[in-house]
FIKOLZA-1660 file (N, C-alpha, C; in steps of 0.1 Angstrom, whole numbers, plus 5000, padded with zeros to 4 digits):
% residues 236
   i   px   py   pz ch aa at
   1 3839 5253 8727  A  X  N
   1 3829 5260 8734  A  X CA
   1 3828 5274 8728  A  X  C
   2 3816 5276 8720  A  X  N
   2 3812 5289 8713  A  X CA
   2 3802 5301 8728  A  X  C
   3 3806 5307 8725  A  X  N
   3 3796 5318 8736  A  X CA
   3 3792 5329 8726  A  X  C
   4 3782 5331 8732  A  X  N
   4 3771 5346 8722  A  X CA
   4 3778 5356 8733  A  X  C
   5 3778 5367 8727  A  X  N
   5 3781 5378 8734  A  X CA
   5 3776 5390 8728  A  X  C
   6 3772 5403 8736  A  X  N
   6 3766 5406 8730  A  X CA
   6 3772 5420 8736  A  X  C
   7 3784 5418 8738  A  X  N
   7 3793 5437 8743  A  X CA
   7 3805 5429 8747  A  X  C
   8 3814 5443 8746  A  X  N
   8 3827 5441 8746  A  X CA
   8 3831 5433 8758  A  X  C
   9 3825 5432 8772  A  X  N
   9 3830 5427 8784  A  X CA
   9 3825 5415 8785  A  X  C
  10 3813 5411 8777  A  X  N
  10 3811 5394 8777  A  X CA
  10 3821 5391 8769  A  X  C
  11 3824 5392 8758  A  X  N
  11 3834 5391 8747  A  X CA
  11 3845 5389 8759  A  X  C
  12 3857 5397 8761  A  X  N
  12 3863 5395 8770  A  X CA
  12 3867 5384 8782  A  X  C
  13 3851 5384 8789  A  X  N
  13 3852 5373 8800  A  X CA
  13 3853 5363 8792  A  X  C
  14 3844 5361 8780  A  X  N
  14 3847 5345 8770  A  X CA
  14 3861 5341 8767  A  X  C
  15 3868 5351 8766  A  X  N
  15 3883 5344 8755  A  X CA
  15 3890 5344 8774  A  X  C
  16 3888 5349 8780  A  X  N
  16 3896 5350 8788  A  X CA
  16 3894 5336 8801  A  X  C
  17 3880 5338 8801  A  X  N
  17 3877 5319 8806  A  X CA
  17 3884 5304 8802  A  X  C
  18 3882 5310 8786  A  X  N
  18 3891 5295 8782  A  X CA
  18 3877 5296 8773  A  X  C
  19 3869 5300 8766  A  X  N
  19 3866 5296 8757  A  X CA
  19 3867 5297 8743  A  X  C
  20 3864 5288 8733  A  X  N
  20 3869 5291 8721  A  X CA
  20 3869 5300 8706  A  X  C
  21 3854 5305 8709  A  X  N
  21 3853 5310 8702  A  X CA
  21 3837 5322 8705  A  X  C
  22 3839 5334 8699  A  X  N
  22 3831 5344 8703  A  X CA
  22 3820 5344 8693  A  X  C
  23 3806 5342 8691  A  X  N
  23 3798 5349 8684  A  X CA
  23 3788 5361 8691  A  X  C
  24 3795 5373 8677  A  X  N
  24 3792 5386 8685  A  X CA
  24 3778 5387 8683  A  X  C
  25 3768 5394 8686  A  X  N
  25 3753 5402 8684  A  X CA
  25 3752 5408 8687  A  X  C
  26 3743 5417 8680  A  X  N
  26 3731 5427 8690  A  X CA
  26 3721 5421 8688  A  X  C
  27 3711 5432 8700  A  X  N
  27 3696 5430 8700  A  X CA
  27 3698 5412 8704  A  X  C
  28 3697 5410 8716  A  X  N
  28 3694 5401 8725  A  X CA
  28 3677 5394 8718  A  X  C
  29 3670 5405 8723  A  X  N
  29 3651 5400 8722  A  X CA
  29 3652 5402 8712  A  X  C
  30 3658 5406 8700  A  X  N
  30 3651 5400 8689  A  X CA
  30 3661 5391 8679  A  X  C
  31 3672 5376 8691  A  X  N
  31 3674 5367 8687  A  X CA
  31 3688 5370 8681  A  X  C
  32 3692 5380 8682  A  X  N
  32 3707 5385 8677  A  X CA
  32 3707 5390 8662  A  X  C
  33 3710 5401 8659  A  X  N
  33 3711 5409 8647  A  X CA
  33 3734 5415 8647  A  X  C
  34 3730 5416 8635  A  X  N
  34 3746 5418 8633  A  X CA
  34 3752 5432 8640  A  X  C
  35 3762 5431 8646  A  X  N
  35 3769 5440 8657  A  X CA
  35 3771 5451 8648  A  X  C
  36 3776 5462 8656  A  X  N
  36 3779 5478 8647  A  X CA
  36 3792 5468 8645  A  X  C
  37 3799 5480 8637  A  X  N
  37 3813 5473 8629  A  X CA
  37 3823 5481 8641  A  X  C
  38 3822 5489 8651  A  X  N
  38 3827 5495 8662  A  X CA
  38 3829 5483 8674  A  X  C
  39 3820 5478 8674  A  X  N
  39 3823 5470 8681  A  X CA
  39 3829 5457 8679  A  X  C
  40 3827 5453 8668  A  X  N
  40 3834 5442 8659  A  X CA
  40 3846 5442 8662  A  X  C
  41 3855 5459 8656  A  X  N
  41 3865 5463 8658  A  X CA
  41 3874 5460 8670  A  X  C
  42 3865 5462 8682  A  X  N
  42 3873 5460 8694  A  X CA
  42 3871 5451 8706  A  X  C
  43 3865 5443 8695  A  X  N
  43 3865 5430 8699  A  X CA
  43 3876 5423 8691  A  X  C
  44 3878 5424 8684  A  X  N
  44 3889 5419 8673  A  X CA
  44 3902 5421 8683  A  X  C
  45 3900 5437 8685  A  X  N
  45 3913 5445 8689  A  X CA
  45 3916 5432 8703  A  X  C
  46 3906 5430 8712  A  X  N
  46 3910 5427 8725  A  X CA
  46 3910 5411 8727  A  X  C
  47 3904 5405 8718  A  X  N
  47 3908 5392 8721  A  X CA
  47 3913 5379 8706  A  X  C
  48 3925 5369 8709  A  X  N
  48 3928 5363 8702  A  X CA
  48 3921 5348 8695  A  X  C
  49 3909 5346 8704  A  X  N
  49 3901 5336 8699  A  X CA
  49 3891 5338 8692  A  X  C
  50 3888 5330 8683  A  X  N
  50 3882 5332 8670  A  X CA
  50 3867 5340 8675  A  X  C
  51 3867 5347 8663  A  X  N
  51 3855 5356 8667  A  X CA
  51 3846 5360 8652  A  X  C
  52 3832 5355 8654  A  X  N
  52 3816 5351 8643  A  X CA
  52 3806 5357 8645  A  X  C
  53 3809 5371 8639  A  X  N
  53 3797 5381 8639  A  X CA
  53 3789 5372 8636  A  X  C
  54 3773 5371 8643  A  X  N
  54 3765 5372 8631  A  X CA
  54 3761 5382 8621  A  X  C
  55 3754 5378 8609  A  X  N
  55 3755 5386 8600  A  X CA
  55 3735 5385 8597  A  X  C
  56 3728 5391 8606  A  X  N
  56 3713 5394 8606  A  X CA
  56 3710 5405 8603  A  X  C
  57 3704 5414 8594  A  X  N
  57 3699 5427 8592  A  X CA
  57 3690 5429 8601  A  X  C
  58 3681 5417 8606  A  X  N
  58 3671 5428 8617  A  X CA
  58 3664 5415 8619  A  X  C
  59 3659 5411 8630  A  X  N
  59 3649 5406 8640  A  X CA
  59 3641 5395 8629  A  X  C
  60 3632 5387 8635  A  X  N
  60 3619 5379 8632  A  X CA
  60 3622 5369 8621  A  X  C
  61 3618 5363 8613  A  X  N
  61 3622 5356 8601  A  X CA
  61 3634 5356 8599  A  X  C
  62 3635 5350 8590  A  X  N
  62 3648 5347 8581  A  X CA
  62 3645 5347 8565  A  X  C
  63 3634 5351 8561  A  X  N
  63 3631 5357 8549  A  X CA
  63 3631 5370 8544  A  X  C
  64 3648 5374 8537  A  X  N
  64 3652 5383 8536  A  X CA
  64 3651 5393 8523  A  X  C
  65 3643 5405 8524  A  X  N
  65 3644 5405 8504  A  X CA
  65 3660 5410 8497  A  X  C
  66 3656 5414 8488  A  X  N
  66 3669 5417 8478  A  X CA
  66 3680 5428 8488  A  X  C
  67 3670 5440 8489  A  X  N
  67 3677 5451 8498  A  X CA
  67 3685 5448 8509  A  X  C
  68 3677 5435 8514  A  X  N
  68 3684 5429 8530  A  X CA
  68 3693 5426 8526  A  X  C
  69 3692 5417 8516  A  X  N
  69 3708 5406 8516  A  X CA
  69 3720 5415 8510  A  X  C
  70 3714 5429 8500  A  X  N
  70 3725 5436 8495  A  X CA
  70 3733 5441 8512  A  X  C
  71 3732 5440 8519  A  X  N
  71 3730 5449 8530  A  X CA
  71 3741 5441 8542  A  X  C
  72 3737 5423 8537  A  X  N
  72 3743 5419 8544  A  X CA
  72 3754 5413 8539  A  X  C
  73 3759 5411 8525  A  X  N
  73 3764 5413 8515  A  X CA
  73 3780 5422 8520  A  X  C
  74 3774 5435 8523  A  X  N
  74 3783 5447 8529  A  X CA
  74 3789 5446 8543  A  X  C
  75 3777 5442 8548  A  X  N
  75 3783 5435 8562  A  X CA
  75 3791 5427 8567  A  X  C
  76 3796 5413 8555  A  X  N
  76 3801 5406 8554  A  X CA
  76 3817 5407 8554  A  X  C
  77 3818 5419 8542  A  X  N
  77 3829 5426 8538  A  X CA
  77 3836 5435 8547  A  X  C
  78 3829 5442 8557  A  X  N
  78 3834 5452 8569  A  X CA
  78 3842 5437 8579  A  X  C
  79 3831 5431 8577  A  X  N
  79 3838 5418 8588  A  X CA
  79 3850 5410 8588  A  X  C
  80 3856 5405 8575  A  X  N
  80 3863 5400 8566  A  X CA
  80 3874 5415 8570  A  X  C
  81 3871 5429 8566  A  X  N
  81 3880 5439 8567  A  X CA
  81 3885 5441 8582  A  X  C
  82 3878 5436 8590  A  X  N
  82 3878 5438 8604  A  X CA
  82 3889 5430 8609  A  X  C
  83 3888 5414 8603  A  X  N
  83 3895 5404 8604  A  X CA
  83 3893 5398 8612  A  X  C
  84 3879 5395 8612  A  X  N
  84 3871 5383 8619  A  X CA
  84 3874 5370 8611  A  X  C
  85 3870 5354 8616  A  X  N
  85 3879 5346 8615  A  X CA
  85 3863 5339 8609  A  X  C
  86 3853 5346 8609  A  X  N
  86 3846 5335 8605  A  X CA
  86 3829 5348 8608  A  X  C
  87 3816 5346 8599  A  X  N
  87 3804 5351 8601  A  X CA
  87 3796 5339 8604  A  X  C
  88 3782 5341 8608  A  X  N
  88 3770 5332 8612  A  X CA
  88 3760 5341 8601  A  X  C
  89 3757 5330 8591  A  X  N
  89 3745 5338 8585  A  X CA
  89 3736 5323 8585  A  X  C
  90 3723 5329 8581  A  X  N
  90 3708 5318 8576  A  X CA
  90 3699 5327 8567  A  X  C
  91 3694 5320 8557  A  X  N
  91 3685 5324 8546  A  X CA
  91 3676 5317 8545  A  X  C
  92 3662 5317 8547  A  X  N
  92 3654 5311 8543  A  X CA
  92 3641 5311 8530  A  X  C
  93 3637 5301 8524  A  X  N
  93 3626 5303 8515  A  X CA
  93 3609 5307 8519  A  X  C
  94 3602 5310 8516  A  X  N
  94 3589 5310 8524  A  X CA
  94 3584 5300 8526  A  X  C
  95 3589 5287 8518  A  X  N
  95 3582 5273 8521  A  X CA
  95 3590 5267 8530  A  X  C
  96 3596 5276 8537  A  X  N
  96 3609 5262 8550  A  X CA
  96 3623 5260 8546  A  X  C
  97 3625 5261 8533  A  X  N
  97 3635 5255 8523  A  X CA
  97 3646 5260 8527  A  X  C
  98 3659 5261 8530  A  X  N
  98 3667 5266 8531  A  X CA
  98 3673 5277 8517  A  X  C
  99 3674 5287 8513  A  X  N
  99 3673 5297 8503  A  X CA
  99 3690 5291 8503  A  X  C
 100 3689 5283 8488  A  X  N
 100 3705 5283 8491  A  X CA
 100 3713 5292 8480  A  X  C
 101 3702 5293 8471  A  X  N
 101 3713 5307 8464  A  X CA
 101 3721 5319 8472  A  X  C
 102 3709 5323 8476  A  X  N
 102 3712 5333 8482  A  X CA
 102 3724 5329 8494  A  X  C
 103 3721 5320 8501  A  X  N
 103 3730 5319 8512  A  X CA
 103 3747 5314 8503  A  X  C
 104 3749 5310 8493  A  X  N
 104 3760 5303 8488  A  X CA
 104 3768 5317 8482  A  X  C
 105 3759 5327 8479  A  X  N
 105 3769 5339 8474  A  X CA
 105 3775 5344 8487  A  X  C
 106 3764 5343 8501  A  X  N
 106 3765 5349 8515  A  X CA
 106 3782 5345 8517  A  X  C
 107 3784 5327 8516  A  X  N
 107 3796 5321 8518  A  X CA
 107 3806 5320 8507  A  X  C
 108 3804 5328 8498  A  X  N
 108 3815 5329 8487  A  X CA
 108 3821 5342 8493  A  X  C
 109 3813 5351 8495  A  X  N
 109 3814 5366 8499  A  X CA
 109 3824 5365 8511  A  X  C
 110 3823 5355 8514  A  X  N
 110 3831 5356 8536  A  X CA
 110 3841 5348 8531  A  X  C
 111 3847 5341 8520  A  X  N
 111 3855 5332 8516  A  X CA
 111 3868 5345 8524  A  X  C
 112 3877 5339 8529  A  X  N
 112 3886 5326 8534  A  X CA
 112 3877 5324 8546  A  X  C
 113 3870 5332 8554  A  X  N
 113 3863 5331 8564  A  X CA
 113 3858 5320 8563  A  X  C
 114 3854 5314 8581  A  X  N
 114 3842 5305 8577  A  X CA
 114 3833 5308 8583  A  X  C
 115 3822 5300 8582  A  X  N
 115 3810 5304 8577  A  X CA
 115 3802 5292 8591  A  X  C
 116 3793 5300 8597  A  X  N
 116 3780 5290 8605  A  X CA
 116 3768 5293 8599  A  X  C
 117 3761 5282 8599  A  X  N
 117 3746 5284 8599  A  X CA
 117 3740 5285 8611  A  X  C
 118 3731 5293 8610  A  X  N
 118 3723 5296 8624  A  X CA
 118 3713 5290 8626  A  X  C
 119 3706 5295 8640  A  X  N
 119 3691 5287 8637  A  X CA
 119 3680 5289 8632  A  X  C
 120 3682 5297 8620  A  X  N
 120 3672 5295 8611  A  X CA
 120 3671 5281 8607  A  X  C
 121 3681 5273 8609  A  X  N
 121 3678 5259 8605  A  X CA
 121 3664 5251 8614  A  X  C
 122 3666 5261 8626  A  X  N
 122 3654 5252 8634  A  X CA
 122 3637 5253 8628  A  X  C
 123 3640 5262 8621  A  X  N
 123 3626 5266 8609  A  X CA
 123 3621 5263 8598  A  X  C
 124 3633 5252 8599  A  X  N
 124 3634 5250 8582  A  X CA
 124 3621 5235 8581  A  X  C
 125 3616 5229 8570  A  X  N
 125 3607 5223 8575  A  X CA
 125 3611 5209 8575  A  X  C
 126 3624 5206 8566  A  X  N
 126 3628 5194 8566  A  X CA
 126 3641 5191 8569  A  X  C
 127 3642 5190 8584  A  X  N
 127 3663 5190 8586  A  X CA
 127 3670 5186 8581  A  X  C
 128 3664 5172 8580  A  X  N
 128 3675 5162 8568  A  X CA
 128 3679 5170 8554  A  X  C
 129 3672 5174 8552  A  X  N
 129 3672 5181 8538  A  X CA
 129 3679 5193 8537  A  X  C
 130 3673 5200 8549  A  X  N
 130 3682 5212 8550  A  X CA
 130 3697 5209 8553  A  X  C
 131 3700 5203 8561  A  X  N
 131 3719 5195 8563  A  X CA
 131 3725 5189 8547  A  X  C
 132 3719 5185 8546  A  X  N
 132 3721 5186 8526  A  X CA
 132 3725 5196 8519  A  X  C
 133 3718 5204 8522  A  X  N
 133 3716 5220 8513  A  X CA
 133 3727 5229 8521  A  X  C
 134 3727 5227 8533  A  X  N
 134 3738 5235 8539  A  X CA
 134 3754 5229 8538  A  X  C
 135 3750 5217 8536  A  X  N
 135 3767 5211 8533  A  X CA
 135 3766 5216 8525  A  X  C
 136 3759 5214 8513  A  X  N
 136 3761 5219 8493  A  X CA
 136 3766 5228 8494  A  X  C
 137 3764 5242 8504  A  X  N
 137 3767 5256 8499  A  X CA
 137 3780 5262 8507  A  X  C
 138 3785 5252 8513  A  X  N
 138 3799 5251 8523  A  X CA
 138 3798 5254 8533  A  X  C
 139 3791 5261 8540  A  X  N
 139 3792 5261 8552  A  X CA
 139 3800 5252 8563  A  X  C
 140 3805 5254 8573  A  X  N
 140 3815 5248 8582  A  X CA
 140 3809 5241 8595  A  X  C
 141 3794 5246 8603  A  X  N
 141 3789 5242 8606  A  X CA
 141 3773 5246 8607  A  X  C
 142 3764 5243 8615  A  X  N
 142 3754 5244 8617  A  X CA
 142 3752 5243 8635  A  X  C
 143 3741 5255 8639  A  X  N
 143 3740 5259 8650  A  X CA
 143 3725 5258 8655  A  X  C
 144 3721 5246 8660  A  X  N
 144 3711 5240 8662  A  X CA
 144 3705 5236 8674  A  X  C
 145 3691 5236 8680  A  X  N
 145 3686 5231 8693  A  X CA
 145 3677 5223 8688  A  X  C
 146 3679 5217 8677  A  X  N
 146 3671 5200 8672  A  X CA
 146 3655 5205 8669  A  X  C
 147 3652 5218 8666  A  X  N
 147 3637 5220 8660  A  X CA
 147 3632 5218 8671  A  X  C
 148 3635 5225 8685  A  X  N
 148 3629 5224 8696  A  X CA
 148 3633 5239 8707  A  X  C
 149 3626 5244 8712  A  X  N
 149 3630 5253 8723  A  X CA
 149 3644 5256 8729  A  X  C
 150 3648 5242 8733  A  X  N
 150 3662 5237 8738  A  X CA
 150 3669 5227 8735  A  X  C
 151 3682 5227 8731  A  X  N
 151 3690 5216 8726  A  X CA
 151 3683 5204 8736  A  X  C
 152 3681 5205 8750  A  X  N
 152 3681 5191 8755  A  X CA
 152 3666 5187 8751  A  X  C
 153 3658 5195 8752  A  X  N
 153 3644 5190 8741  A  X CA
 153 3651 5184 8726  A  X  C
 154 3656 5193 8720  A  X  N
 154 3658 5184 8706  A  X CA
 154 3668 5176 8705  A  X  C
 155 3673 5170 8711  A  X  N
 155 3687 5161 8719  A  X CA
 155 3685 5147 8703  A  X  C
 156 3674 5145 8707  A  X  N
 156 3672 5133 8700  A  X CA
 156 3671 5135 8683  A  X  C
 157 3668 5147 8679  A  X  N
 157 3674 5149 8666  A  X CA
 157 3688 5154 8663  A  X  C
 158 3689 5162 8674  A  X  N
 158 3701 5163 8669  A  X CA
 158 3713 5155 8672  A  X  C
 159 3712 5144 8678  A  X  N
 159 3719 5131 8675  A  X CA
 159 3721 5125 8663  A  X  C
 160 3703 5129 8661  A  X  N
 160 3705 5120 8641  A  X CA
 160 3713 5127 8630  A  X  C
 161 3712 5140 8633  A  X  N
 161 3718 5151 8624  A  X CA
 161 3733 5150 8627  A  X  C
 162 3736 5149 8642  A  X  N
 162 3755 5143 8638  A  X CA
 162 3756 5132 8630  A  X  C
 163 3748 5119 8632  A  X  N
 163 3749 5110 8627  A  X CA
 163 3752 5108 8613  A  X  C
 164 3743 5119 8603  A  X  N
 164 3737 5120 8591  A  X CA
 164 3749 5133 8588  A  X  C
 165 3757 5139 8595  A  X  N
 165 3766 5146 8589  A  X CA
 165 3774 5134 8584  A  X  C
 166 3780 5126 8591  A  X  N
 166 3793 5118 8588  A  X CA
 166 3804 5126 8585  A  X  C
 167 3806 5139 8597  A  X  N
 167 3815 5143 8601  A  X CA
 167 3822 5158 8585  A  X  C
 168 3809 5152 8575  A  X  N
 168 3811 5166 8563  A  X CA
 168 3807 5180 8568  A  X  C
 169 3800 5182 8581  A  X  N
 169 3796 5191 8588  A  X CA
 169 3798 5192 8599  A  X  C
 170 3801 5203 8608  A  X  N
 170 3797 5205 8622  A  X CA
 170 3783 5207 8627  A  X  C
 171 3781 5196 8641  A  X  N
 171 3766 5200 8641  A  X CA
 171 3766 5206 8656  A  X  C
 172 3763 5216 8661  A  X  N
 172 3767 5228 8670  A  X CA
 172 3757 5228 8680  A  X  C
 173 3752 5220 8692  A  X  N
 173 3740 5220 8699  A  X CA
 173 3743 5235 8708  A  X  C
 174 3727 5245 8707  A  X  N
 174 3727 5254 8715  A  X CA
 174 3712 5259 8717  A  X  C
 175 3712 5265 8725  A  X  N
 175 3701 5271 8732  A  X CA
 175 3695 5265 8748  A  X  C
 176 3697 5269 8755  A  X  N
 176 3698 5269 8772  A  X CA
 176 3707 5256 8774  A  X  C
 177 3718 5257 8766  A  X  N
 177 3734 5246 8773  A  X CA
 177 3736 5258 8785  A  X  C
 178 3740 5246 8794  A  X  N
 178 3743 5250 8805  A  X CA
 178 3750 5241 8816  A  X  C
 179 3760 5245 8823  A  X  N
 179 3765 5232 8828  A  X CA
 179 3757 5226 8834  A  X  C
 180 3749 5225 8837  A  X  N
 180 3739 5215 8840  A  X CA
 180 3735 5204 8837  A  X  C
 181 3733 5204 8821  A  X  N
 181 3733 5200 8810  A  X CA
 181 3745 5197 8803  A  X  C
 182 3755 5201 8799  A  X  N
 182 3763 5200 8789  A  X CA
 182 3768 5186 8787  A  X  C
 183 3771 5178 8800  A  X  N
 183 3776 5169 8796  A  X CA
 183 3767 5160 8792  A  X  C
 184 3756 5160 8798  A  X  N
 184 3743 5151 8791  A  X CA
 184 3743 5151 8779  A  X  C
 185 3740 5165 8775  A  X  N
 185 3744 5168 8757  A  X CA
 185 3754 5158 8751  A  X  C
 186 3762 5160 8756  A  X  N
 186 3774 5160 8753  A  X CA
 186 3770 5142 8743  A  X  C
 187 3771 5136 8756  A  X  N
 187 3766 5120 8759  A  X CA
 187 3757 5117 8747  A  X  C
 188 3746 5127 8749  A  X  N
 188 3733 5119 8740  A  X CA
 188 3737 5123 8732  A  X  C
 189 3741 5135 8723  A  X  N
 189 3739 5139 8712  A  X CA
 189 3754 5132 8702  A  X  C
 190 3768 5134 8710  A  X  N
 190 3777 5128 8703  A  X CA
 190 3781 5141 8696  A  X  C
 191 3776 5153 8699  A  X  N
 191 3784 5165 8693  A  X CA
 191 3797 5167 8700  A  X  C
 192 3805 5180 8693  A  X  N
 192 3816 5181 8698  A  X CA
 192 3821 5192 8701  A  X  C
 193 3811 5202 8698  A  X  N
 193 3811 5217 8701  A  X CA
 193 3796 5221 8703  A  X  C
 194 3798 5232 8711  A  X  N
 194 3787 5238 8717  A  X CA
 194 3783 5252 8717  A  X  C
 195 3772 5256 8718  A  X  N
 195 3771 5272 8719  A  X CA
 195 3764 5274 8730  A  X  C
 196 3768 5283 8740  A  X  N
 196 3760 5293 8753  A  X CA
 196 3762 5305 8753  A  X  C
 197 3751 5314 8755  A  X  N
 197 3748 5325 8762  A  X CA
 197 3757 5330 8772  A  X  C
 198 3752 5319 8781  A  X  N
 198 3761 5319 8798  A  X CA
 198 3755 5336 8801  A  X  C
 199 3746 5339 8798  A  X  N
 199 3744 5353 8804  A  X CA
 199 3732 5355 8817  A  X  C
 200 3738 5366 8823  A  X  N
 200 3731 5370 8834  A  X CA
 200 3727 5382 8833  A  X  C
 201 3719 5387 8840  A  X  N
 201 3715 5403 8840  A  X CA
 201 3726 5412 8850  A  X  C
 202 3732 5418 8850  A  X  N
 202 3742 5431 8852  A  X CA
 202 3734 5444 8857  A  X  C
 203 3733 5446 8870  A  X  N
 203 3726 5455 8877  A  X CA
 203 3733 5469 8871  A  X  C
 204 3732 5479 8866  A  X  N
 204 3740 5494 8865  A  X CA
 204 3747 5497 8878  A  X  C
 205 3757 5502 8878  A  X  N
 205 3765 5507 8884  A  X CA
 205 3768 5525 8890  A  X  C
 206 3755 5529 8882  A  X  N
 206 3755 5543 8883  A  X CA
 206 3750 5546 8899  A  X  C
 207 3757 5562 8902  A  X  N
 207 3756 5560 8913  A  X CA
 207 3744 5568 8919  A  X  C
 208 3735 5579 8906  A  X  N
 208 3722 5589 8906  A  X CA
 208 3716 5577 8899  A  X  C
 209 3702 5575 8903  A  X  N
 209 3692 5562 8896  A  X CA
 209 3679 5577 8892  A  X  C
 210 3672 5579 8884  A  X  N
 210 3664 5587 8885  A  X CA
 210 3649 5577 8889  A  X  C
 211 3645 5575 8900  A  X  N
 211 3634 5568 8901  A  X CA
 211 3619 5571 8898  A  X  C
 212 3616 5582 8894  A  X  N
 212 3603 5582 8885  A  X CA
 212 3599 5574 8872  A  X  C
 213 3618 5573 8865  A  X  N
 213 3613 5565 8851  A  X CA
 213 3610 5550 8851  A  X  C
 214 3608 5543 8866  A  X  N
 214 3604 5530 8868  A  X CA
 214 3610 5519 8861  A  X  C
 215 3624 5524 8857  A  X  N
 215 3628 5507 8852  A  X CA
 215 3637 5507 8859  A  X  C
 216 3646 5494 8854  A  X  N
 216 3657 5486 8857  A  X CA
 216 3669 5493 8848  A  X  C
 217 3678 5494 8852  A  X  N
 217 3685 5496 8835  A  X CA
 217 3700 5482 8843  A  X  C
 218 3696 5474 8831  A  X  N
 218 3703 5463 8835  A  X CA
 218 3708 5460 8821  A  X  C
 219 3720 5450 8821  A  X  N
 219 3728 5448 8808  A  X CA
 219 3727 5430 8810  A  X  C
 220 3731 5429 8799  A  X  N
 220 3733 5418 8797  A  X CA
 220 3745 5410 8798  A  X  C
 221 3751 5403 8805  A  X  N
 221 3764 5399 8806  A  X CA
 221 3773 5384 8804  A  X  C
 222 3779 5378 8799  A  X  N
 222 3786 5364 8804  A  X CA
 222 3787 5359 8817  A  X  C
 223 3784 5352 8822  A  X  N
 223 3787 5347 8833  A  X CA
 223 3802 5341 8834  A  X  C
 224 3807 5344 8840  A  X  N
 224 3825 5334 8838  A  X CA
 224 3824 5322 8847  A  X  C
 225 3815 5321 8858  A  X  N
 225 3815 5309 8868  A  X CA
 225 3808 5301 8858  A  X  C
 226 3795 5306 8850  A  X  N
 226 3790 5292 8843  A  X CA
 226 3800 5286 8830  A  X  C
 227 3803 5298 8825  A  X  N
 227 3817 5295 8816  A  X CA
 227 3826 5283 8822  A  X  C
 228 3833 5288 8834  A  X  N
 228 3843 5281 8839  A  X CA
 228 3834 5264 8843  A  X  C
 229 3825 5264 8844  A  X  N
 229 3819 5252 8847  A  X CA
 229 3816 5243 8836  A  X  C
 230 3808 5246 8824  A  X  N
 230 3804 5242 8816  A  X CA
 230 3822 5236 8806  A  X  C
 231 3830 5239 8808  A  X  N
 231 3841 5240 8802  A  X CA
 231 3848 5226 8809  A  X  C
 232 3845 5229 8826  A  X  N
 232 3851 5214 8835  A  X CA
 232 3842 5203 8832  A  X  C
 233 3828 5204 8829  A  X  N
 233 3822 5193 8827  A  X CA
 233 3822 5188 8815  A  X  C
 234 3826 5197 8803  A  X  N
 234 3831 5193 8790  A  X CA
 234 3842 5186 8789  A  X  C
 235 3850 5190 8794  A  X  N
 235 3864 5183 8794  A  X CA
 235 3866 5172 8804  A  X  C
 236 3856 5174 8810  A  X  N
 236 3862 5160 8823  A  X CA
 236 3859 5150 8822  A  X  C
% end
């Protein structure tokens, strides 16, 4: 059970629920970009289950130019220094392709680390093809909702993509798992690990609100009840 987290206290609630492993981000709305190296740090500092920055320079696509990748390149290496146990990167070509040059220096670069693919794979134009290209360049697994909005929409590919690993890959169903769902997943797909959010909105706690500026100021958080659930219907 992988959880996105996206600050030090979801991080926290995650290893401390029982689940296995942390992928850190920032920038929620624009799909998770790679954490400051401050917080990397103490997230490292505070929990012992494995923990997978991703490694995104910035929002929208997955077509990165030279500057980007030098960039993430660097980022790679603070993470590795950090002593993270593993990064999440994706590269893509402008024709769908999976960019595997570039992404194969990305996983030489993070070596002993391992390495996820993200869902840039859900972009890619040919999955079969792209699970080829992602085994070739080593990667450890892949992090997918089957070319569909939500893993249980894409349920039915990504069955065939376990199928078609033959176990030389992890194939990682995520996007709105939820215990609700999980074990269904679980069932249809034949995966063996999973990725959630589990997040809720986090009202502020401040105790002056200035109410002229008309927002909310709300955070984003882990849920630990959906954690603790999705974890009993996984295992049970």
């Amino acid at each position: 059970m992988e959880i996105c987290c996206f600050n030090l206290e979801s991080a926290l609630i995650a290893a401390d629920t029982g689940a296995d492993r942390v992928e850190l981000c920032a920038d929620p709305t624009g799909g998770g970009t790679t954490p400051p190296l401050g917080l990397v740090r103490a997230v490292r500092k505070k929990i012992s289950i494995e923990l997978y920055p991703i490694i995104r320079i910035r929002g929208g696509d997955f077509l990165f130019s030279e500057e980007e990748f030098g960039v993430m390149l660097q980022d790679i290496e603070l993470c590795k220094s950090a002593g993270c146990d593993g990064v999440v990167i994706g590269m893509l070509l402008s024709d769908g392709r999976v960019d595997k040059f570039h992404s194969a220096i990305l996983v030489e670069k993070a070596y002993p680390m391992g390495v996820t693919f993200h869902r840039a794979f859900d972009w890619t134009r040919n999955p079969f093809e792209s699970l080829e290209d992602i085994v070739d360049i080593g990667c450890e697994r892949i992090l997918t909702s089957g070319q569909q909005s939500t893993a249980i929409l894409g349920a039915g590919l990504i069955k065939d993509l376990v199928k078609k690993s033959a176990g030389r890959i992890i194939i990682m169903p995520g996007s709105g798992v939820r215990a609700s769902n999980i074990a269904d997943l679980k069932w249809e797909t034949g995966a063996r690990e999973f990725h959630s959010s589990a997040r809720i909105s986090k009202r502020s706690t401040m105790d002056f609100v200035q109410r002229s500026m008309q927002e909310e100021q709300e955070n984003l958080l882990a849920n630990r009840q959906e954690i603790e659930k999705m974890l009993i219907r996984l295992h049970g």
